[in-house]
C-alpha positions, 0 to 999 in steps of 0.5 A, a space after each residue: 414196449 410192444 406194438 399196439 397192435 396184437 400179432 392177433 390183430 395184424 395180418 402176416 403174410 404168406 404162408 405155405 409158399 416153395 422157396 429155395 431160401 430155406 430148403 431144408 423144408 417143403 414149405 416156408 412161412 417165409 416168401 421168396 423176393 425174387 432177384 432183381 436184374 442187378 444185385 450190388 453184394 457187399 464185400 465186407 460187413 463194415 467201412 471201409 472195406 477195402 482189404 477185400 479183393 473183387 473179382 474183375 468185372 467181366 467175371 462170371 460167378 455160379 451160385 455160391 462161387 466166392 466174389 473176392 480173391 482175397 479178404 481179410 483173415 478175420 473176414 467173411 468171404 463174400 459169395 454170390 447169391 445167384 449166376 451172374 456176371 460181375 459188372 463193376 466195383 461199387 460202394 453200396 449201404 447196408 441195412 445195418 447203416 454201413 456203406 462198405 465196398 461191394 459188387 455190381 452183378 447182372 443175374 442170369 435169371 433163368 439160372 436164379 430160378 432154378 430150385 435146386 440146392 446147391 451141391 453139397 462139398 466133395 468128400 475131403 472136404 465135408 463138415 467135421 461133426 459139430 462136436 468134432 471141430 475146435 473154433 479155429 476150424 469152425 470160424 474159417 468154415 463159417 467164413 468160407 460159407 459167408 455166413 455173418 451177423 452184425 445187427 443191434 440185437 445180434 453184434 458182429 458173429 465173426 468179431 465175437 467168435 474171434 475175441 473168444 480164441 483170445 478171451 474164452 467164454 461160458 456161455 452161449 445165447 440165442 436170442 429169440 425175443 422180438 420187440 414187437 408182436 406184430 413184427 415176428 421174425 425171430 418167432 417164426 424161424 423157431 417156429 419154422 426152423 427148430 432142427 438148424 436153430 438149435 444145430 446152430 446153437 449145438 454147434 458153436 457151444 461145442 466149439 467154443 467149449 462153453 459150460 452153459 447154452 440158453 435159448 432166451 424166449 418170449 415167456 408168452 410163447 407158445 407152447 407148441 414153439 417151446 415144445 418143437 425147440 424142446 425136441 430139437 434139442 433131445 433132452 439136451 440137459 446142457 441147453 436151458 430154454 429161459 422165458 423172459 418178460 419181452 418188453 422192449 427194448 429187453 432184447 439189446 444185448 446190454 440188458 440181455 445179460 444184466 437180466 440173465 447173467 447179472 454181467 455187464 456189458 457197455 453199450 456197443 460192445 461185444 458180449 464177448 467181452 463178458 464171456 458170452 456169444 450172443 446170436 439172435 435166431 436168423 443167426 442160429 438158423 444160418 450157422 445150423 444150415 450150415 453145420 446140417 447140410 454144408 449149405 451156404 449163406 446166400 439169403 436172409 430172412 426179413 419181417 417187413 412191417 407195413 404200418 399203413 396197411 397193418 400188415 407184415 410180410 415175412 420175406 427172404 431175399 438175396 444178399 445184395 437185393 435193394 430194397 427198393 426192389 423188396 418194397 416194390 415186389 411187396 406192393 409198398 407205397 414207394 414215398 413211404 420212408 422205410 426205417 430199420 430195427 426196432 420202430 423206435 430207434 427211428 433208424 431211417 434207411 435209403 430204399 438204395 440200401 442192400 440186405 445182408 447180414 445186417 438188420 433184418 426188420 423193416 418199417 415202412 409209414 411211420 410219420 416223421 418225428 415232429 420239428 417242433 417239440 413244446 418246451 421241456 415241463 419236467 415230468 420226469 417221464 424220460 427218466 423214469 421209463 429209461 431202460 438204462 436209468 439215464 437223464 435223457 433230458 439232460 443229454 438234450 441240454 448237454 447237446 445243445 451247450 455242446 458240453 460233453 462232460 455234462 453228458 458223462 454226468 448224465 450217463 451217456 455212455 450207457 445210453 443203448 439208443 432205444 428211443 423209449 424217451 423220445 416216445 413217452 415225452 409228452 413235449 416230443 422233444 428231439 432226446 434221441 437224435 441229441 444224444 446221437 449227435 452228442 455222440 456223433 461229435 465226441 468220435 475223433 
């Protein structure tokens, strides 16, 4: 289901702007966020979050200098985005809806400014070639840079790559597809960003040993983004670029690979558990960074969509930025109530939350959903447009007599949480916010 709007139609800003965010390029479609004066960098990528050790306040921290004395082995290491000094330890919400642990840090803004990049590692400790590492290698190098992705449309990269020493996989997906024509981030990195997007796919398919690698496209793309992606690759027989339908919510990674693969994937589960890895593009681009130029991921790209004003800005912004700050910086009304992902999950998300590497496109104006639904007249309409064929309807009931084994009859354990349903019924009934409750009271 695509915007109404056409990309044609919308304004997406800026366009040649310098950036340190992604400085392999001269330029970027992408605007750099400043830093704001205090940063809150999370230290792991879900609750509780614990097992990672801060650095004690008072600690002062170059960029890309490590912010934790210990993590977990199956962790990323946290890294800090800018100069600074630690100030406190803190909790702090991620974009993905996680509240983990994190730390507070005062930016040396004179530092933070400097164009710069990092310098690269000292010689015995420089990347092996992508085609010259197995996954162990890779995984400790991609913690060690940072490098993470837990996001609706690209689950958990480090949680995925770690069942695949255990349960090894074919093959490797990027996903390339947005939800929206006016909201093209995953576009515009391929765009933008085609050598490190596919040095990125190159180098987990090599790592992995994986027999198949797609690069899963819009199939209305056009061809001068195919074309630069097909280059990159360099006549790489091994990697299929497939064009796909992009009607939402195509992109979740249940129907992903249904509609590729003819595999099955239970909602929430990683694809890993189907044989496959599946990343989106800001996930390649990271990884491919990385395996080009050893640089570290300390910033992410972010589509903020400005539903009041038909605009979308495409933004990069620290790890550890509010997004308060990002909305201020952006010049955007700050009553409006910013929702995260695709528009109609109708994920709302606190302008307190921090970016990281959980979801990446922003929503801001959309009007509450209504308090007060009409009464329910059969239409079938919920049905008929669930992209998982579900009876949405008679979760609705099944929440409100609190009866779970009439929500497994009407199948909520292959709901993906889209909110098609909500948006097509003509009584605005409340369908996805009963189905997350139901779902809510089934956790133990």
């Amino acid at each position: 289901m695509k915007d109404t709007k056409s990309a044609a139609d919308s304004t997406t800003r800026p366009l040649n702007h310098p950036t340190t965010a992604f400085p392999s390029h001269p330029t970027t479609p992408f605007l750099p966020i400043p830093a704001p004066a205090r940063l809150i960098v999370p230290l792991s990528t879900r609750p509780p979050g614990e097992g990672a050790s801060a650095k004690p306040p008072g600690t002062r921290v170059a960029r890309g200098d490590p912010l934790s004395e210990h993590v977990p082995e199956t962790a990323h290491v946290p890294l800090s985005p800018v100069a600074g000094l630690i100030v406190a330890h803190t909790r702090v919400d991620v974009l993905n809806g996680h509240r983990v642990a994190a730390v507070e840090m005062a930016v040396e803004m004179a530092v933070e400014m400097q164009v710069d990049r990092i310098a690269p590692p000292p010689a015995h400790e420089r990347l092996p070639r992508p085609d010259a590492a197995e996954l162990p290698t890779w995984i400790d190098r991609l913690r060690f840079a940072g490098a993470w992705a837990q996001r609706r449309n690209s689950p958990d990269l480090l949680a995925q790559l770690y069942q695949a020493l255990r349960r090894p996989c074919d093959t490797i997906i990027c996903n390339v597809l947005d939800a929206e024509e006016a909201v093209p981030l995953n576009a515009t990195l391929a765009r933008a960003y085609p050598d490190e997007l596919i040095a990125g796919v190159r180098t987990l398919a090599r790592a992995l040993g994986v027999s198949r690698q797609i690069v899963a496209l819009d199939e209305d793309a056009p061809s001068a983004d195919v074309s630069r992606l097909r280059s990159a690759a360099d006549g790489d027989t091994a990697l299929h670029f497939v064009p796909l339908g992009n009607s939402y919510p195509q992109a979740d990674p249940t129907l992903m690979l249904y509609t590729l693969l003819n595999r099955k994937l239970r909602p929430g589960r990683l694809p890993a558990e189907a044989g496959v890895i599946l990343l989106d593009a800001a996930a390649a681009v990271a990884v491919g960074r990385f395996a080009r130029l050893g640089e570290p991921m300390l910033d992410v790209p972010l589509a903020v969509r400005d539903v009041t004003r038909d605009t979308t800005h495409l933004v990069t912004a620290p790890i550890g930025t509010p997004l308060w700050h990002i909305l201020e910086h952006l010049g955007i009304d700050g009553e409006l109530a910013p929702r995260v992902g695709e528009a109609l999950r109708d994920q709302t998300a606190s302008r307190d939350a921090v970016v990281s590497g959980g979801e990446l496109v922003i929503h801001v104006g959309y009007a509450a959903a209504s308090l007060n639904p009409d009464p329910c007249i059969r239409c079938g309409w919920c049905a008929a447009a669930c992209p998982t064929r579900i009876q949405p309807a008679g979760l609705l009931e099944a929440s409100q007599r609190d009866d779970q084994s009439l929500a497994e009859r009407y199948g909520i354990a292959a709901c993906i949480e889209c909110g098609v349903c909500s948006y097509v019924c003509p009584s605005r009934l409340p369908l996805l916010s009963a189905i997350r409750e139901l779902r809510h009271r089934r956790r133990p």
